[in-house]
C-alpha angles and dihedrals in degrees: 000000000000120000090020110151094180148341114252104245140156089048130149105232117236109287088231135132103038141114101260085186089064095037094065106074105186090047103053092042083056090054090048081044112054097034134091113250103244086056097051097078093053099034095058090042095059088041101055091052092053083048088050084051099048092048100044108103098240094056088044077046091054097049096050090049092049088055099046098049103064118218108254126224119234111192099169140015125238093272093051094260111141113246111164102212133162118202129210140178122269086243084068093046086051098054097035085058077051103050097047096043083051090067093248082140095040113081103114101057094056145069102249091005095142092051100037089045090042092061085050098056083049093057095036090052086060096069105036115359092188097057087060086066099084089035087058094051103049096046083056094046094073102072093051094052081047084073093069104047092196093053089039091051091052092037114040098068099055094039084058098045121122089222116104096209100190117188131075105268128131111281093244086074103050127088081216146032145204134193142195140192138246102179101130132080134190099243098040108037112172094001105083085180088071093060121142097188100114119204121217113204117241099194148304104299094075099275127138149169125242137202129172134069152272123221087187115040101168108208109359107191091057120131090248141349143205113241126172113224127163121262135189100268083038154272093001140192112243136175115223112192117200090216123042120226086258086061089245109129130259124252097260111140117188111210095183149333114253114245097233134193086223153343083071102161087064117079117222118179151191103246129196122201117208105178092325109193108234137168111228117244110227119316126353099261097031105089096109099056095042085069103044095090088049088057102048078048090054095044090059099059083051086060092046098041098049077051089049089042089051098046088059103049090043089051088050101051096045083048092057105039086046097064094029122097130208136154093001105314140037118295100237079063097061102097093228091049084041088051081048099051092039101053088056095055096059081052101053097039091048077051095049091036099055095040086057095052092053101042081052085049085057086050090048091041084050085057100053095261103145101191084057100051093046095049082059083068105062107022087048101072099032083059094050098050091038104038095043090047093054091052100067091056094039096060096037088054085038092053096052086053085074091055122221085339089074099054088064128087092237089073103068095225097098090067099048082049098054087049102043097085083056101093096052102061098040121102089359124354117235091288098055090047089050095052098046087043082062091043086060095052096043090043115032117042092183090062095070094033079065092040095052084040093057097038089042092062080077110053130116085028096092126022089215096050088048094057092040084055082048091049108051089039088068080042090061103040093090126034105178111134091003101155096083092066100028081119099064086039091055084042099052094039086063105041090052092042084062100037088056081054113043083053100060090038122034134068111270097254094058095042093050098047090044081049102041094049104028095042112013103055094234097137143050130255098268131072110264101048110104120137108275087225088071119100095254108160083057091061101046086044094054077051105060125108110219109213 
């Protein structure tokens, strides 16, 4: 051809038309593993089509569109009227029909519904992580409105539907909901308690009027929303829906759309209530403790979408490094990019790994068990802080191991940068996870019996889990004055809790390098440091996506 300079060669070709479900094979195995037998057939089944779905080029095509065309706010119509609208592009419309019809907001109608909902919003958060934020919302909304049996009874069902029921009615009228959160106020951040948002009775059937704000309203054009407010009786549970029954539209008046790093395709608002009708959520006072199931609920899929984050980078960068050449051989075969590789995808499968356990405790809760449930409330919010803290690191490293290439947009891996500190400042940055990690251990004694049981399963099995178990025991031990370090605490409950893990459950190779480097102190600060004597071939290639 005139004017060539060169022909393009040594490229990795696109990692496109796969299952992304069978490909990853920890999570997978913890799908076979933390499922009853007569599930398994149907629920793979379902998941690798979602997998199938998810790796196909016009979804991934879906979910980079959805990020690069912005919602846009519509305050008025063209005659001046108030309409509150927020308008995205058809690509999130797509994925968000997608995601619902996938069952990432079913996970309370069905046997194994926490665990086999849990992979696919693994999966889901690999195309487009911000359409999995109003996904998010509505599954934890379910065991707030269960505090109220009669609002529970009207909602659930349509909070759980498969049906993704776009367009502004009342509720009464779609064959699906979603719903969204405006727990957070400017002034009080992470503290609800701090509201200002004050709440008027109506009457005597449970109504009331709100006003007051939200600086961070998730998912404003969903069908209804849980907002605290303080009633008399005081900080309250309310449900704000965005339509009325008479089809009129709620007072919900949206000042602006916050200019986010990431997570860009999903709209969150600033949000002002004027005598917002709302329907009170169990008893006046309660309201803290009404969304306190929502939040352990939200803090999982933290948990699973920095996993999910992670996965993806880490595909992508095996992928990468196993089709690319350099110096006489691919790159995934030179033994520092193989430590690389290698020591991300320890990362990544202790990430999956956890997040699967936990999502299999919330089936077993569901079920009555009590040490499960109460091993929820300890090993929750030291996943969160820990898991969502390690993301961020993951795909950055992930992303240079493209080179120059990952640092363009192209790629892909930009976006899953700008969105991997996400998870670690939503519902409670590290600090809040840390202190109610300590209140866990102060407050509630079975916590921890569930937590040693569960790490216990694993002793004997590793010397260096062994002494890490030693270890935070005589942590634990004494608690006075606790606070200052209820970050290592958080930090070391969840490295063991995964190494436990990753020892009963993954292959040797990957147990004894997670061992040797996370707890036994065989291995530097950085990514890529891992002790040459470790299988580690072994461990890129069970990474390894196979397109």
């Amino acid at each position: 051809m005139a004017g060539s300079t060169h022909t393009v060669t040594n490229q990795a070709p696109p990692l496109t038309g796969y299952d992304v479900f069978a490909a990853d094979r920890a999570l997978a195995e913890a799908v076979e593993r933390h499922l009853a037998a007569e599930l398994r057939e149907e629920a793979v089944a379902e998941l690798s089509g979602s997998g199938r779905r998810c790796g196909a080029l016009q979804i991934q095509e879906w979910g980079a569109q959805a990020d690069a065309n912005l919602p846009v706010l519509r305050t008025h119509d063209r005659y001046g009227r108030r309409v509150d609208e927020v308008d995205f592009h058809p690509a999130w419309h797509r994925l968000l029909g997608k995601g619902v019809s996938a069952g990432l907001t079913d996970a309370w109608s069905r046997p194994g519904g926490h665990v086999r909902r849990a992979a696919g919003f693994v999966l889901w958060t690999q195309v487009e992580a911000g359409v999995c934020g109003p996904l998010s919302t509505t599954h934890a909304a379910v065991p707030a409105l269960r505090t109220d049996p009669e609002l529970a009874a009207e909602w659930e069902p349509r909070l759980t539907s498969r049906v993704y029921d776009r367009g502004l009615r009342p509720a009464r009228l779609k064959a699906g909901v979603l719903f969204g959160t405006g727990l957070t106020e400017q002034q009080g951040g992470s503290d609800p308690r701090a509201n200002t948002t004050s709440a008027r009775p109506l009457a005597e059937d449970g109504t009331y009027g709100l006003t007051g704000h939200t600086w961070f309203c998730s998912a404003p054009m969903s069908d209804g929303f849980l907002v605290l407010g303080r009633a008399p009786g005081g900080p309250t549970c309310f449900l704000v829906p965005r339509v009325l029954a008479d089809g009129t539209r709620n007072v919900f008046l949206i000042q602006r759309l916050k200019d986010k790093l990431g997570n860009r395709s999903n709209a969150s608002a600033e949000v002002e209530f004027a005598g917002t009708w709302a329907r009170r959520v169990g008893e006046e006072g309660s309201g803290v403790a009404a969304v306190a199931g929502m939040a352990a609920a939200t803090r999982l899929d933290c948990v699973l979408g920095s996993a999910g984050l992670m996965r993806q980078a880490v595909a992508q960068a095996v992928h990468r490094c196993a089709h690319r050449e350099a110096f006489g051989g691919k790159l995934a075969d030179k033994p520092l990019m193989r430590n690389v590789l290698a020591d991300l995808a320890l990362e990544s499968e202790a990430a999956t790994t956890l997040g699967m356990r936990l999502a299999a405790a919330c089936d077993a809760a569901e079920a009555g068990d009590a040490r499960e449930r109460a091993l929820l409330r300890l090993a929750v919010p030291a996943a969160k802080y820990w898991v969502t803290k390690r993301c961020a690191p993951v795909v950055v490293e992930a992303a240079e191991c493209l080179g120059g290439d990952g640092y363009v947009e192209e790629s892909g891996m930009p976006r899953l940068v700008r969105e991997s500190p996400l998870h670690s400042v939503r519902e409670g940055a590290g600090n809040v996870q840390a202190l109610d990690v300590l209140r866990a251990l102060e407050r509630d004694p079975a916590a921890l019996d569930a937590y040693l049981t569960e790490v216990g399963a694993a002793r004997g099995a590793d010397h260096r889990l062994d002494a890490a178990i030693r270890g935070l025991l005589t942590e634990l031990a004494d608690l006075a004055a606790a606070e200052g370090r209820a970050r290592l605490l958080a930090e070391r409950l969840a490295l063991v809790l995964q190494g436990a893990l990753l020892v009963r459950y993954a292959p040797p190779e990957v147990a004894d390098a997670f061992c040797a480097s996370r707890l036994g102190g065989d291995g530097g600060a950085a990514f890529g440091t891992l002790p040459p004597t470790l299988d580690l071939a072994a461990v890129v290639e069970r990474a390894r996506p196979v397109a």
